[in-house]
C-alpha positions as CSV (number, residue, x, y, z in Angstrom):
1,X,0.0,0.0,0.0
2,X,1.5,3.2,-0.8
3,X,0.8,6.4,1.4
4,X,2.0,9.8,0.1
5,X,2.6,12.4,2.6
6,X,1.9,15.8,1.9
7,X,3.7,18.5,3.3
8,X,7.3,16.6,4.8
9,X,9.6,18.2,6.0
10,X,13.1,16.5,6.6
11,X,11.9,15.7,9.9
12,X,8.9,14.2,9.1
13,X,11.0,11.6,6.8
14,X,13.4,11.1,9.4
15,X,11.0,10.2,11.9
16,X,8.9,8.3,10.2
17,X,11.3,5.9,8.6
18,X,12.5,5.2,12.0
19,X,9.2,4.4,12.8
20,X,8.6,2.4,9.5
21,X,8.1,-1.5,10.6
22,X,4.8,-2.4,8.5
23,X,6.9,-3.7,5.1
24,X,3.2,-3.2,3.6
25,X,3.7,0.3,3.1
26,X,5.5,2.2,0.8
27,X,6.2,5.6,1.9
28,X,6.3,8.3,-0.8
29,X,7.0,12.1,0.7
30,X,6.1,15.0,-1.0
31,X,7.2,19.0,0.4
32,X,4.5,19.9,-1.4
33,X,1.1,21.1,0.1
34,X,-2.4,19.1,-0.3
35,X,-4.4,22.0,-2.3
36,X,-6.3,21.8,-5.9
37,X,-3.3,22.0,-8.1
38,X,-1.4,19.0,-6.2
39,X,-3.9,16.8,-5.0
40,X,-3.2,14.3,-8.4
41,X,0.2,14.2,-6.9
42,X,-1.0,11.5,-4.6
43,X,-1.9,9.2,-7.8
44,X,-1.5,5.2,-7.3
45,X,-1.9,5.5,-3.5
46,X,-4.4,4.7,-1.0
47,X,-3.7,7.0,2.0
48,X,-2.7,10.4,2.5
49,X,-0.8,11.9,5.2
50,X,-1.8,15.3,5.8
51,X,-0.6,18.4,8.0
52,X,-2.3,21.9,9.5
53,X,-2.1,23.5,6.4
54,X,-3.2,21.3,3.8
55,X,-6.6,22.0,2.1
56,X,-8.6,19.1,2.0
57,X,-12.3,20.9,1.0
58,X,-15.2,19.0,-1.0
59,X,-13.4,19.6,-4.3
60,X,-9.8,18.1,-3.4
61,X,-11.9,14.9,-1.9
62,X,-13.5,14.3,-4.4
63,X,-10.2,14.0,-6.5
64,X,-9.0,11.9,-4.4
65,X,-11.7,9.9,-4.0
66,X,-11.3,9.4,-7.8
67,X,-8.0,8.5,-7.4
68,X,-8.9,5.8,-5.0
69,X,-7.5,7.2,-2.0
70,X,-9.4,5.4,1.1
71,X,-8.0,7.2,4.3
72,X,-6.8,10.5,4.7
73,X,-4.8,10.2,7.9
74,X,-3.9,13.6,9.6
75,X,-0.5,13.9,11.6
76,X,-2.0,16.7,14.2
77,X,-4.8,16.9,15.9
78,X,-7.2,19.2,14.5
79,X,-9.2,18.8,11.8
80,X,-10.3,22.1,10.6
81,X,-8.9,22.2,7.2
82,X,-11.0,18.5,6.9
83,X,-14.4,18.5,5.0
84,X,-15.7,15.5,7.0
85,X,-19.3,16.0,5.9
86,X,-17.4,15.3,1.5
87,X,-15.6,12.5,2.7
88,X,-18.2,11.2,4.4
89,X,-20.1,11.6,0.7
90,X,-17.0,10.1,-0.9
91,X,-16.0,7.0,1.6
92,X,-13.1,8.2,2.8
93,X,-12.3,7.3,6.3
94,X,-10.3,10.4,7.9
95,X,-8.2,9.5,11.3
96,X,-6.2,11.9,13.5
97,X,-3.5,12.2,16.1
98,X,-6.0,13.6,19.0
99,X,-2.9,13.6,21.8
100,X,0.5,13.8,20.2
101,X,2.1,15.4,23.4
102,X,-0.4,18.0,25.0
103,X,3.1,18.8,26.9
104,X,4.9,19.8,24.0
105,X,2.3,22.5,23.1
106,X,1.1,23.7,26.9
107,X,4.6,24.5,27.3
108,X,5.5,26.7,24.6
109,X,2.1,28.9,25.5
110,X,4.3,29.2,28.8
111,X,7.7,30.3,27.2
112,X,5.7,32.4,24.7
113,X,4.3,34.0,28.0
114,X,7.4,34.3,30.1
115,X,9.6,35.6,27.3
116,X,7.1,38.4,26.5
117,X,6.7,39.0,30.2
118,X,10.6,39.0,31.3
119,X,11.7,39.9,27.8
120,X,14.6,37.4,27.4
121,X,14.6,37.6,23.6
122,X,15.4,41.4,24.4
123,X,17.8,40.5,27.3
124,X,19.9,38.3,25.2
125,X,20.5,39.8,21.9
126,X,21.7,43.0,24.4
127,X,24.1,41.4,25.7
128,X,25.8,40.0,22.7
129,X,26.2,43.6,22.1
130,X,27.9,44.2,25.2
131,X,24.8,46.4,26.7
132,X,24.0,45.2,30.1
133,X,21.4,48.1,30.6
134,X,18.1,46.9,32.3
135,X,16.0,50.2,30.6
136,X,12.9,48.4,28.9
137,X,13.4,44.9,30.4
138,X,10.8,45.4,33.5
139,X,8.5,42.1,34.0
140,X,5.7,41.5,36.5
141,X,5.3,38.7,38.7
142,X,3.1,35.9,36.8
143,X,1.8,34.7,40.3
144,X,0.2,38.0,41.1
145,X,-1.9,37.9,37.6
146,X,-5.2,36.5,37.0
147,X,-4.6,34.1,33.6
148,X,-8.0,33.1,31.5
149,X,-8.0,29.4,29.7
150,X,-9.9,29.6,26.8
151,X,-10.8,25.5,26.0
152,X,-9.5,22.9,28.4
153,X,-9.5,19.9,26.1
154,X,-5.9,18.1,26.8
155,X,-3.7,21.0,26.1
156,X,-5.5,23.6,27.9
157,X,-5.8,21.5,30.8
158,X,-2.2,21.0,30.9
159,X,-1.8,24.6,30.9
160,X,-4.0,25.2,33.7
161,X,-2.1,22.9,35.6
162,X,1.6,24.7,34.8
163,X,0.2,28.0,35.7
164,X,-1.4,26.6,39.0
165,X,1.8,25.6,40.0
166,X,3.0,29.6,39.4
167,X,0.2,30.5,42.2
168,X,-2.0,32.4,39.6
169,X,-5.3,33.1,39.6
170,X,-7.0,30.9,37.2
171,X,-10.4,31.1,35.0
172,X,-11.3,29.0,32.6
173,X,-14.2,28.7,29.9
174,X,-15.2,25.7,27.9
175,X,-18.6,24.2,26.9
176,X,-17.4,20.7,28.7
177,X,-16.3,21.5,32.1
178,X,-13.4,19.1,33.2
179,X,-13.8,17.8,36.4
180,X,-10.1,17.1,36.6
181,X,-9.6,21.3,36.1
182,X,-11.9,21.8,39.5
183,X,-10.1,19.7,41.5
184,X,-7.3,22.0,41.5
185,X,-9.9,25.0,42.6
186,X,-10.0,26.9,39.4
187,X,-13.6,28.0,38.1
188,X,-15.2,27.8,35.0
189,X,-16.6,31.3,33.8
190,X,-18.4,32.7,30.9
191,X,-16.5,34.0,28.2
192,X,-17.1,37.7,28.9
193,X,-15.8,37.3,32.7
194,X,-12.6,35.9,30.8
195,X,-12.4,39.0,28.9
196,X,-13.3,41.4,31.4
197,X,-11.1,40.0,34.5
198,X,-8.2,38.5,33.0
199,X,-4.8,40.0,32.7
200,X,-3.3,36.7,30.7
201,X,-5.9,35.1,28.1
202,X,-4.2,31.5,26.3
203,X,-6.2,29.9,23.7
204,X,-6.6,26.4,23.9
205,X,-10.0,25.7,21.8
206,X,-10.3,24.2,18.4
207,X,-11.1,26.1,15.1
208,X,-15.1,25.9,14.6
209,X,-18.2,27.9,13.5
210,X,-18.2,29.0,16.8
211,X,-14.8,29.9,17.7
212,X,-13.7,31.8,14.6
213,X,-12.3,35.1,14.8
214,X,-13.4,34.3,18.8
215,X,-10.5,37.4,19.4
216,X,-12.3,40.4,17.3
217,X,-12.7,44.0,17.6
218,X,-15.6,43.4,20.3
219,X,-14.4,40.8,22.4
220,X,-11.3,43.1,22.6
221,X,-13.1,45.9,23.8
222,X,-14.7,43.9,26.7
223,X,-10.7,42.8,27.8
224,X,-8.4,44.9,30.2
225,X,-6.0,47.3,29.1
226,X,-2.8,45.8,28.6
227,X,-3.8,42.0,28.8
228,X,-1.6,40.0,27.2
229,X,-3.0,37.4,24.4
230,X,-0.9,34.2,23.7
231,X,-2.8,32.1,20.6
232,X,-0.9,28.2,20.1
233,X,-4.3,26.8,18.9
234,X,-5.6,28.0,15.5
235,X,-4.9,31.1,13.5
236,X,-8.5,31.4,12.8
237,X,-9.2,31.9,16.3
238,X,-7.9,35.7,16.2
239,X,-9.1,38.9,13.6
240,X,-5.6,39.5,12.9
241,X,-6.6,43.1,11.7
242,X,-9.1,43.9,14.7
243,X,-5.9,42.9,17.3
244,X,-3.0,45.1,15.4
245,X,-5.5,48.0,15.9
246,X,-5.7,47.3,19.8
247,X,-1.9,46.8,19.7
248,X,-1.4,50.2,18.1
249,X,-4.0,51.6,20.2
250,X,-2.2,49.7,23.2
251,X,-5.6,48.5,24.2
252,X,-3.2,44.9,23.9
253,X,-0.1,45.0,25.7
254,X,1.4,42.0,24.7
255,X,0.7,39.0,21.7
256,X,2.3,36.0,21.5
257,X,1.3,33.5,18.4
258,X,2.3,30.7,17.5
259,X,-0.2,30.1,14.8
260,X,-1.3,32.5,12.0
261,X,-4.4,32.7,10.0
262,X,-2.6,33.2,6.5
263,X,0.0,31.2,7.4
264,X,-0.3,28.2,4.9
265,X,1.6,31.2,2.2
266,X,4.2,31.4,5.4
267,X,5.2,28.7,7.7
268,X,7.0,25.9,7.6
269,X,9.6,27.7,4.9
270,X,12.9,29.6,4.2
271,X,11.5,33.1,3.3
272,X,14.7,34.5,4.2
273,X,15.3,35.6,0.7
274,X,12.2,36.9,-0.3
275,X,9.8,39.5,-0.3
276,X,7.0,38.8,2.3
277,X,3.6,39.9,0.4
278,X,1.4,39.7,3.2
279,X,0.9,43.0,5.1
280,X,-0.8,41.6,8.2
281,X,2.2,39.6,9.1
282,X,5.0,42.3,8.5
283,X,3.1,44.7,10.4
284,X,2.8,42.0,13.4
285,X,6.8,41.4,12.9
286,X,7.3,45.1,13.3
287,X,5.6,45.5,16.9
288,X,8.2,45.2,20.2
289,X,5.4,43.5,21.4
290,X,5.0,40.9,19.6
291,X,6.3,37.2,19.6
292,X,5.5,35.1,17.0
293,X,7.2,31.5,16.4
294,X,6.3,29.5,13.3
295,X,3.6,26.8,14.6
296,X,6.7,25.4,16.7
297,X,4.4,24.3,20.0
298,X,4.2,21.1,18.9
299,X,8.5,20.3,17.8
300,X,9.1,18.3,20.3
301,X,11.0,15.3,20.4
302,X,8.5,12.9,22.3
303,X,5.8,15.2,20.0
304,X,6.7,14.0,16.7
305,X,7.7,10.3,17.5
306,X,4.1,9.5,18.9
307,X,2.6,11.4,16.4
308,X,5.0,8.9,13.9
309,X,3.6,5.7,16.0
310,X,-0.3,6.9,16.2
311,X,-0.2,7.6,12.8
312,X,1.3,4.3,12.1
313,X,-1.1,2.6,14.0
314,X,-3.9,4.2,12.2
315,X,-3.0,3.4,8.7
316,X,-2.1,-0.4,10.1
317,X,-6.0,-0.7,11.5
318,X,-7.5,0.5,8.6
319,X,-5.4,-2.1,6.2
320,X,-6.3,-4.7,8.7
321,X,-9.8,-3.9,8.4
322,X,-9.7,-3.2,12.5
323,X,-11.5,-0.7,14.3
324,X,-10.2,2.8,13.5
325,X,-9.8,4.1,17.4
326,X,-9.0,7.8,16.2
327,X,-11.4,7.9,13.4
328,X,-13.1,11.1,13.0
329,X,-16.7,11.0,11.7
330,X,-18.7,13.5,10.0
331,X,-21.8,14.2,12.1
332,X,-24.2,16.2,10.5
């Protein structure tokens, strides 16, 4: 059976051949992206591996559905870019990676935090250049801070636990309280008492009908002035324009995102040499304010070896005609 990845980079080769023990399959990796112009790339096979940023709408399924494919398999786990309701039409089973290490991703929401709060980014490229000034470096003390948990599936409940252990105050909001997140004495709230109380807010929630653009113009007006925003879940979750207006306006203090709602055109490349086209992001760039890292919260080494084995284990069940534990189904 061959399975063409879309998307690899070198470590995704890397990691999966060391993973590779099923002499069924015959892996085929591709750098480019799943979209309308290379789905026929995946010709002759019966799985594809996917990533974030491929587009796998009702149009691209149903080429591969013409082409045979019978699983697409993501490597993450949202599913966001998925049109489960056309593969569904098609017969096209889709599985996921729903827990590659909620760890990995929890704690780079922290360091995205503590480096905007301490300003160690700052702090070191100064003293490379011999300047051991402290002018513009001046932090607060995280345990002091009321922090607001939007979505406590496995990440976010991970997070609430980290920033427990830093004595904060912490609210959280999700449709599914998780009794696991009470124990620990922290209260579920509505989403306005996040806004309105919170000097931290960390996005944990998935990318929905109901949670896009979850950060706009009038969600920002109902937050403190100079709350900080950290984002590791889904670009779509934030109006990119609406939040550089409260950044100018200083409305936001700090932003720290790790994901980007353009950033299929962007991430996971060597722009280095080239002109960068889209506005939003060069304006983000040009804020002191401002960290962004490249959809990085999940690079971890424990991270991308189970997502390797789960995804292994996916594609072996379906071959084996065994139930498909991480199956995601299309339930309209």
């Amino acid at each position: 059976m061959k399975i063409t990845f879309f998307s690899a980079q070198p470590y995704d080769r890397e990691v999966f051949y060391q993973h590779h023990a099923d002499t069924r399959l015959e892996l085929i990796f591709l750098e480019e992206r799943l979209n309308d112009h290379t789905a026929t790339l995946a010709r002759g096979s019966e799985v594809v591996c996917v990533f974030v940023n491929d587009v796998l709408d009702a149009a691209n399924i149903k080429q591969l559905a013409e082409m045979g494919i019978k699983l697409i398999t993501l490597r993450c786990a949202g599913f966001n870019n998925v049109d489960l309701k056309a593969a569904c039409a098609n017969d096209i089973k889709v599985t996921r990676v729903p827990a590659y290490s909620p760890n990995a991703v929890a704690e780079h929401a922290l360091a995205m935090l503590m480096t905007l709060n301490r300003k160690t980014h700052k702090a070191y490229n100064r003293v490379r250049e011999q300047n051991f000034s402290l002018n513009g470096l001046l932090g607060f003390d995280v345990c002091k801070k009321t922090i607001g948990v939007i979505g406590t599936g496995n990440i976010g409940t991970v997070f609430c636990q980290i920033m427990h252990g830093f004595g904060s105050k912490i609210l959280a909001c999700d449709p599914y309280p998780n009794t696991q997140i009470e124990k620990l004495g922290i209260s579920y709230v509505s989403l306005d008492e996040i806004f309105a109380e919170c000097d931290i807010i960390s996005l944990h929630c998935p990318l929905n009908e109901a949670t896009h653009h979850i950060i706009n113009a009038a969600t920002i007006n109902k937050m403190k002035n100079g709350v900080m925003l950290i984002n590791t879940s889904r670009g779509g979750l934030i109006d990119t324009h609406s939040v550089i207006a409260s950044l100018k306006s200083g409305h936001i203090g700090c932003l720290g995102i790790d994901v980007y709602e353009q950033e299929e055109h962007l991430f996971f490349q060597d722009l280095s040499e080239q002109v960068i086209l889209d506005d939003q992001i060069t304006r983000l760039i040009g804020f002191q304010n401002v960290l962004i890292t490249a959809h990085q919260g999940f690079f971890t080494k424990e991270a991308i070896n189970e997502i390797a084995q789960t995804t292994f284990t996916n594609i072996s069940s379906f071959l084996d005609d065994k139930k498909l534990e991480n199956e995601i189904k299309y339930c309209g």
